[in-house]
N, CA, C and O atoms as CSV, one atom per row, in Angstrom:
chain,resi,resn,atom,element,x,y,z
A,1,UNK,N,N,-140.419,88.354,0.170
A,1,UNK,CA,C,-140.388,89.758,0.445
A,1,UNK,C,C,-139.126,90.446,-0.051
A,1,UNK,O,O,-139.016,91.647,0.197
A,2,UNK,N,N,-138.055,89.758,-0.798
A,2,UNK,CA,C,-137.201,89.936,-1.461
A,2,UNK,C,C,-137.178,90.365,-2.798
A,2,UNK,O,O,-137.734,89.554,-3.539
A,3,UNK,N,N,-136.614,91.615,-3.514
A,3,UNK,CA,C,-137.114,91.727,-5.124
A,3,UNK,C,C,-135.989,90.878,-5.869
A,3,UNK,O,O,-134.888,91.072,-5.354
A,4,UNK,N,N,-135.973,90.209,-6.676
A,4,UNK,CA,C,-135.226,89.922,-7.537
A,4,UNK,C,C,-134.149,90.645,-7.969
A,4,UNK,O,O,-134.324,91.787,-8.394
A,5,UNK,N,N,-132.439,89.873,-7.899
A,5,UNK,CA,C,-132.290,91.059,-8.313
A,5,UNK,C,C,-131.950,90.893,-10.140
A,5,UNK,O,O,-132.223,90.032,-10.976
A,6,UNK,N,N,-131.264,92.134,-10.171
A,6,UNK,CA,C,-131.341,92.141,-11.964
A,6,UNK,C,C,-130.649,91.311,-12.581
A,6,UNK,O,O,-130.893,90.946,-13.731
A,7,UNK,N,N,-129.863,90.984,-12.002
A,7,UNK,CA,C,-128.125,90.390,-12.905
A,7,UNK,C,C,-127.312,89.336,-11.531
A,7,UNK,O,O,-127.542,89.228,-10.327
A,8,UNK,N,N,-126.779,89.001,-12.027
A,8,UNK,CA,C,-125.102,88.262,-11.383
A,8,UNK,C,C,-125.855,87.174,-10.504
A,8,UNK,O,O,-125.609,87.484,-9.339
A,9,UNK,N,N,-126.536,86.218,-10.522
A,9,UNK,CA,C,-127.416,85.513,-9.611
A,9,UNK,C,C,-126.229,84.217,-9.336
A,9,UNK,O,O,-126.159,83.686,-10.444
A,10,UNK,N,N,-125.557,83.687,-8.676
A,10,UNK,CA,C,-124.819,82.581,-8.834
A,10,UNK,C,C,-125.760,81.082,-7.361
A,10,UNK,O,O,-126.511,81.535,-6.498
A,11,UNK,N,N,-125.575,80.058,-7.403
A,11,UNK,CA,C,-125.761,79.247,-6.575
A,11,UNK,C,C,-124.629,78.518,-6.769
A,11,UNK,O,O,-124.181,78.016,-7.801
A,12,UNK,N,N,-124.016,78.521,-5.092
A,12,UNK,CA,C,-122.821,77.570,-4.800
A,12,UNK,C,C,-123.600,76.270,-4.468
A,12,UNK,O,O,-124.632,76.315,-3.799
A,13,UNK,N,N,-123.103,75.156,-4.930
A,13,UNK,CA,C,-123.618,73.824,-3.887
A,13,UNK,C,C,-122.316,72.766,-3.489
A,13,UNK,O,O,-121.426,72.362,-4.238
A,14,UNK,N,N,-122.485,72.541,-2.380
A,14,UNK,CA,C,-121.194,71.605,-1.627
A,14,UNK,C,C,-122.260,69.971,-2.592
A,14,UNK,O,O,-123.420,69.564,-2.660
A,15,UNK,N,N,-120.727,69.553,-3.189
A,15,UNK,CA,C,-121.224,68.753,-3.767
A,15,UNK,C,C,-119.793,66.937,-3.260
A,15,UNK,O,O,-119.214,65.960,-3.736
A,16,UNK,N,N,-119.977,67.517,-2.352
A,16,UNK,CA,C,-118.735,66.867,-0.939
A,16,UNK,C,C,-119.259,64.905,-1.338
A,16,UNK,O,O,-118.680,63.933,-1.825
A,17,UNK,N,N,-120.474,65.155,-0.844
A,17,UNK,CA,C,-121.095,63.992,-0.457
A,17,UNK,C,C,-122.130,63.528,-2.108
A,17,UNK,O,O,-122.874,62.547,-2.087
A,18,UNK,N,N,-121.981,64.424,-3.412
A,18,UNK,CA,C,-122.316,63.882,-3.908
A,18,UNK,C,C,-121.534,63.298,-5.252
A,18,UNK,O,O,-121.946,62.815,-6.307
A,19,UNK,N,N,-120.291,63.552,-4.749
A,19,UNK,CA,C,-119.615,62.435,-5.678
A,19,UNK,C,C,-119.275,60.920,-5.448
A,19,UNK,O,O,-119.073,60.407,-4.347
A,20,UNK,N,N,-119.238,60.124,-6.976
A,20,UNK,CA,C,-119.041,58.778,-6.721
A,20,UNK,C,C,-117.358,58.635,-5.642
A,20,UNK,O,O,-116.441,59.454,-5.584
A,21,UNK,N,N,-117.462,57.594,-5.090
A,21,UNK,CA,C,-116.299,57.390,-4.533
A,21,UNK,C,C,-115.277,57.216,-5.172
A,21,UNK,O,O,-115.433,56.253,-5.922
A,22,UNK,N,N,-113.886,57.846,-5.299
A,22,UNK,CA,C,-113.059,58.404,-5.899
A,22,UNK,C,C,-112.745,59.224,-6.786
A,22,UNK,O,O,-111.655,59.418,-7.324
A,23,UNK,N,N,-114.013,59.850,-6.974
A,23,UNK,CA,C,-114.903,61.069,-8.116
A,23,UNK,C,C,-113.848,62.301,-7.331
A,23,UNK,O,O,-113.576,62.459,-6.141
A,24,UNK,N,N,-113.432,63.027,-8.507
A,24,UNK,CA,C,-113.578,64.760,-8.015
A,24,UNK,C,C,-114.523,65.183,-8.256
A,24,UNK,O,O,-115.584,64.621,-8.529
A,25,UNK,N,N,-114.134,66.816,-8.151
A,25,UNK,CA,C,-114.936,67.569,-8.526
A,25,UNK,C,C,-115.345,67.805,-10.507
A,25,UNK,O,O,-116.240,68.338,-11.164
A,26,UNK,N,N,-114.227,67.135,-10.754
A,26,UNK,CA,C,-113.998,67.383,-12.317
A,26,UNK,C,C,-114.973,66.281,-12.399
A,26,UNK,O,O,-116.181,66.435,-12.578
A,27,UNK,N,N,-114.534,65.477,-12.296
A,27,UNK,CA,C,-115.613,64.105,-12.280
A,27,UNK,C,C,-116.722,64.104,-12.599
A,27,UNK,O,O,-117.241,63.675,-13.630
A,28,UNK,N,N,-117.288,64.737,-11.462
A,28,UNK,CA,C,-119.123,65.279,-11.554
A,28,UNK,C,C,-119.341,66.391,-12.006
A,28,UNK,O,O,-120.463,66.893,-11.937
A,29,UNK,N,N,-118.390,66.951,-12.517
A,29,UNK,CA,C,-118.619,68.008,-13.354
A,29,UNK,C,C,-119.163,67.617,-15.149
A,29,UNK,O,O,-120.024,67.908,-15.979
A,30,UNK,N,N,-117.970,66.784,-14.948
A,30,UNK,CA,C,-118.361,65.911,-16.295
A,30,UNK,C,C,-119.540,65.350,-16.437
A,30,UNK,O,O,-120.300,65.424,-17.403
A,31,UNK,N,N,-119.677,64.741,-15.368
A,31,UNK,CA,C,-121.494,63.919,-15.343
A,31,UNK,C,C,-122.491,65.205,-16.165
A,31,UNK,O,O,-123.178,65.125,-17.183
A,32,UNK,N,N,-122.207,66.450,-15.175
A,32,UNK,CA,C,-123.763,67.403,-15.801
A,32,UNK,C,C,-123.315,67.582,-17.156
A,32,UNK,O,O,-124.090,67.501,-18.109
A,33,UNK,N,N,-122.135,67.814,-17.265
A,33,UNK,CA,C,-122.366,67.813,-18.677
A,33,UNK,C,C,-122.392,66.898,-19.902
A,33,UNK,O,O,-122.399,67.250,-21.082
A,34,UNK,N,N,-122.403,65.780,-19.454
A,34,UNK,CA,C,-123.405,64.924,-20.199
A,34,UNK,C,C,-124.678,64.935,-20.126
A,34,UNK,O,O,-125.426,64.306,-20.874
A,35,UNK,N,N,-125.053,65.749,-19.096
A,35,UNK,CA,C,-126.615,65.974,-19.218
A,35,UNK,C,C,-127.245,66.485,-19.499
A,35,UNK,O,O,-128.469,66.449,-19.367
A,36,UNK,N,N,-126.013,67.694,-20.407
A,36,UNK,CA,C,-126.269,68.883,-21.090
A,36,UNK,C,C,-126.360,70.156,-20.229
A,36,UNK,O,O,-127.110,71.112,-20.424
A,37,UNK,N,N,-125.379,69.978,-19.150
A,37,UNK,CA,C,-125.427,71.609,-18.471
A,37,UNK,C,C,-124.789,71.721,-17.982
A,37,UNK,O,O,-124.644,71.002,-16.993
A,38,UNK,N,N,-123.717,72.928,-18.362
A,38,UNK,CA,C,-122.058,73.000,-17.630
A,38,UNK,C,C,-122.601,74.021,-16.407
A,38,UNK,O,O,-123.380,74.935,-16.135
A,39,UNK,N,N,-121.579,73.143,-15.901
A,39,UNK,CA,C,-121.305,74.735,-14.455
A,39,UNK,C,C,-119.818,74.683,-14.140
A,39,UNK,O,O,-118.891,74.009,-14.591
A,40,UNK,N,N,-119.914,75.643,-13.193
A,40,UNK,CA,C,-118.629,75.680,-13.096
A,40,UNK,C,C,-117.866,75.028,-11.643
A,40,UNK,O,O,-118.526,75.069,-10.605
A,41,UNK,N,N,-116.797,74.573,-11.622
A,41,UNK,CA,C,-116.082,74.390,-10.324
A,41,UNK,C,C,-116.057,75.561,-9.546
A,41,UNK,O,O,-115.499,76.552,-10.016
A,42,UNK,N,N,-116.683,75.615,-8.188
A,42,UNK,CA,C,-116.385,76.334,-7.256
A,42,UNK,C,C,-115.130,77.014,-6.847
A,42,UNK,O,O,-114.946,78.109,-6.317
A,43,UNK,N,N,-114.038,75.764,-7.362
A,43,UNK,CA,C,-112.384,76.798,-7.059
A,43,UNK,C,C,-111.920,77.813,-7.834
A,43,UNK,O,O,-111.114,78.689,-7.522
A,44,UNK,N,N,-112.624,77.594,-9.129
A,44,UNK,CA,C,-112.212,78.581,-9.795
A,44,UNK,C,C,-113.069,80.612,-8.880
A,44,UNK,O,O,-112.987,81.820,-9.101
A,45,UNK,N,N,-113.516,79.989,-8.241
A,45,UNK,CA,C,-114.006,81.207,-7.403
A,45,UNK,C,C,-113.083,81.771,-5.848
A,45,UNK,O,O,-112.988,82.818,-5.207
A,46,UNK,N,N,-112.664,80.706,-5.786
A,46,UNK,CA,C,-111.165,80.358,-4.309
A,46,UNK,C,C,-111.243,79.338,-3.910
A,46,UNK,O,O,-112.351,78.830,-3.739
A,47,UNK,N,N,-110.153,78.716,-3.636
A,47,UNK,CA,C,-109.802,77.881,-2.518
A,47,UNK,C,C,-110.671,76.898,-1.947
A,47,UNK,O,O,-110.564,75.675,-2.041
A,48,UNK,N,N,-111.879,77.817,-1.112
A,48,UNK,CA,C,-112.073,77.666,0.114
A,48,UNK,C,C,-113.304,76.998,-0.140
A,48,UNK,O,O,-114.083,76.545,0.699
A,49,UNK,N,N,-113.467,76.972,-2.204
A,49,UNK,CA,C,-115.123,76.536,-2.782
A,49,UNK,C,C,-114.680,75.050,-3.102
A,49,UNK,O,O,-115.390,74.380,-3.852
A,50,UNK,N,N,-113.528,74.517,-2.556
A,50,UNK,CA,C,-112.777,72.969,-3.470
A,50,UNK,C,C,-114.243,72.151,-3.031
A,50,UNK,O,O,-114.710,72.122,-1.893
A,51,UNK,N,N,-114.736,71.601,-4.065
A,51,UNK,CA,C,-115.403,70.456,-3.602
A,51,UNK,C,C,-116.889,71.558,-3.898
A,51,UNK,O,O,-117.927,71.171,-3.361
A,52,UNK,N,N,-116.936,72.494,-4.487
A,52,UNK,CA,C,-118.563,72.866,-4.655
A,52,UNK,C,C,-118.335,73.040,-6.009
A,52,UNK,O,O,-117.250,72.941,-6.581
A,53,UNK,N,N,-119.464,73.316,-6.516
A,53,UNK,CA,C,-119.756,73.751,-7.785
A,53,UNK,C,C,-120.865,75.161,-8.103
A,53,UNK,O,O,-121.882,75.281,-7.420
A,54,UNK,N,N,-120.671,75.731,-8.726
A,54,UNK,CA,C,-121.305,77.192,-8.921
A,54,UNK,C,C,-122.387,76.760,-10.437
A,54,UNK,O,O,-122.061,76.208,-11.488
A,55,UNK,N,N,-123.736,77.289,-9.970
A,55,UNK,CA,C,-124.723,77.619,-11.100
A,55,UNK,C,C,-124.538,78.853,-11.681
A,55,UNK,O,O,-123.860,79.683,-11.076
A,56,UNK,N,N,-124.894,79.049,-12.467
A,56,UNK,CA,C,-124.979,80.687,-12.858
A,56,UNK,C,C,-126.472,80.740,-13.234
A,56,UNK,O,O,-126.703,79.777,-13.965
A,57,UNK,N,N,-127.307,81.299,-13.078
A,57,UNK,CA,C,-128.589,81.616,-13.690
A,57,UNK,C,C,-129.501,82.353,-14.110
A,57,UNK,O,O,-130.690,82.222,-14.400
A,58,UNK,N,N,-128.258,83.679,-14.090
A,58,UNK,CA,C,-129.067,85.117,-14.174
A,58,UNK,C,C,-129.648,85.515,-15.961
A,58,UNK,O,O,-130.506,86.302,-16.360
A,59,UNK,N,N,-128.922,84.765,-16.543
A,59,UNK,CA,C,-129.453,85.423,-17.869
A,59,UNK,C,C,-130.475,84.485,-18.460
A,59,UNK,O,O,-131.144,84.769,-19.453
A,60,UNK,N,N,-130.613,82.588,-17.346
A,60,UNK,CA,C,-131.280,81.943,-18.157
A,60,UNK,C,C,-132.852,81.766,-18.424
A,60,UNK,O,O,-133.467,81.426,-17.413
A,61,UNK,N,N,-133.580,81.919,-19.514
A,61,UNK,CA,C,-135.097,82.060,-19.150
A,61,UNK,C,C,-135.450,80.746,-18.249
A,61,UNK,O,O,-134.765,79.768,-17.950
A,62,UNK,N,N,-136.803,81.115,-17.932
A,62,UNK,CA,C,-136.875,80.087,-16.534
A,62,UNK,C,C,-137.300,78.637,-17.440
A,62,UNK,O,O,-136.816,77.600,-16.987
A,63,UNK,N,N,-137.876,78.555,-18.263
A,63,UNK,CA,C,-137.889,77.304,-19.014
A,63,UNK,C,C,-136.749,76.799,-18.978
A,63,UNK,O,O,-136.848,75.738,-18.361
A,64,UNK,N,N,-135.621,76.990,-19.329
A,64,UNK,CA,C,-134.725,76.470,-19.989
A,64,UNK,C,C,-133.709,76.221,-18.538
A,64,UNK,O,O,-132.688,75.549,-18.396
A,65,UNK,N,N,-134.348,76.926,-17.740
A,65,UNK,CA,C,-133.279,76.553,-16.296
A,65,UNK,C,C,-134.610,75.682,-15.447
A,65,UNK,O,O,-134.078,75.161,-14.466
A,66,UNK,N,N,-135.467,75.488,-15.458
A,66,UNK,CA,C,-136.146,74.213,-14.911
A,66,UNK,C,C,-135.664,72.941,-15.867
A,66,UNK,O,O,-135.321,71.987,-15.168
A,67,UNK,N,N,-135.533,72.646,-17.572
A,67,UNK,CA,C,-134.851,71.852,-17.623
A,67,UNK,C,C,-133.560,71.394,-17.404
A,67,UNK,O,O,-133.251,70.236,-17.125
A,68,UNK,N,N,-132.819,72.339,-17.538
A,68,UNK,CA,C,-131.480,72.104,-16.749
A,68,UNK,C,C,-131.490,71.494,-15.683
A,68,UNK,O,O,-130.804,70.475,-15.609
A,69,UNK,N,N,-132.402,72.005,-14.341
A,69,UNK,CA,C,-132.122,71.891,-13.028
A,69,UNK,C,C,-133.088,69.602,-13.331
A,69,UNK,O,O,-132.722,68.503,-12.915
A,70,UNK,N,N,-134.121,69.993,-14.091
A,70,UNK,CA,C,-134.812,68.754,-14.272
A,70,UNK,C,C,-133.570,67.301,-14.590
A,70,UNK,O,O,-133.482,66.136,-14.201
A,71,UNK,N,N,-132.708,68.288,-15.583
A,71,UNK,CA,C,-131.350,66.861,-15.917
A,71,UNK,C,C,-130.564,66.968,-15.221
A,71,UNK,O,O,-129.620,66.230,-15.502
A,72,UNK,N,N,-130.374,67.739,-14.093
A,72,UNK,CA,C,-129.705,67.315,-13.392
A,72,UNK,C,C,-129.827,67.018,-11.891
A,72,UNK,O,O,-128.780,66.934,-11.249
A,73,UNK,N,N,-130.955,66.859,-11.295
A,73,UNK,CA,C,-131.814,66.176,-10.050
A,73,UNK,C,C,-131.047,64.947,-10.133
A,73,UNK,O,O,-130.137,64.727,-9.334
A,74,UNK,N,N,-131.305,64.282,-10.887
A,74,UNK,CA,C,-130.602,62.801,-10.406
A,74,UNK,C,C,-129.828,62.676,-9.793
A,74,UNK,O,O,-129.910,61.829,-8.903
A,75,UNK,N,N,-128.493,63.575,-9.974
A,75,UNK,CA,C,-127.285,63.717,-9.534
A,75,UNK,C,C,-126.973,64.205,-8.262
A,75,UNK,O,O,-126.020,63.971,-7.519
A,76,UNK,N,N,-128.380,65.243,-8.099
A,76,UNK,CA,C,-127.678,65.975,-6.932
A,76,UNK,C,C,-129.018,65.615,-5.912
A,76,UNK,O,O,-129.379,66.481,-5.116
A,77,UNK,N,N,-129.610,64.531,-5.964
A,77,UNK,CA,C,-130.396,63.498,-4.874
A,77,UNK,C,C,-129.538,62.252,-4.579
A,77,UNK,O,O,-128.914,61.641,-5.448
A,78,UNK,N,N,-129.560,61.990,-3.508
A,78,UNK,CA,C,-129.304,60.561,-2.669
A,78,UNK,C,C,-130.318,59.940,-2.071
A,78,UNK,O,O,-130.123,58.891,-1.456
């Protein structure tokens, strides 16, 4: 019951519990992008995001962000 909106769409995810043990955040950052899909570190947004990571997805067609999200499931299931 929500409209879409036009622009600026971001998803934070606490990604706390899904790094390897002694992994940062850089760490598993690196992973997606070997999987072919950067995002960004959450701190670069503040502080208070250490340990999440930010999607961006407003400009991407939806094909091309179901494969994204497809290479990178592995990672962000336990």
């Amino acid at each position: 019951g929500v409209a879409a909106p036009p622009a600026g769409t971001f998803l934070f995810v606490d990604i706390r519990r899904l790094r390897r043990e002694g992994e940062d955040t850089l760490g598993f950052l690196e992973r997606c992008l070997e999987r072919g899909v950067l995002l960004t570190p959450g701190a670069s947004s503040g502080k208070d995001y250490e340990g999440w990571v930010r999607l961006c997805f407003s400009t991407v067609p939806p094909a091309e962000l179901d494969e994204a999200l497809a290479a990178l499931r592995p990672l962000f299931t336990r």
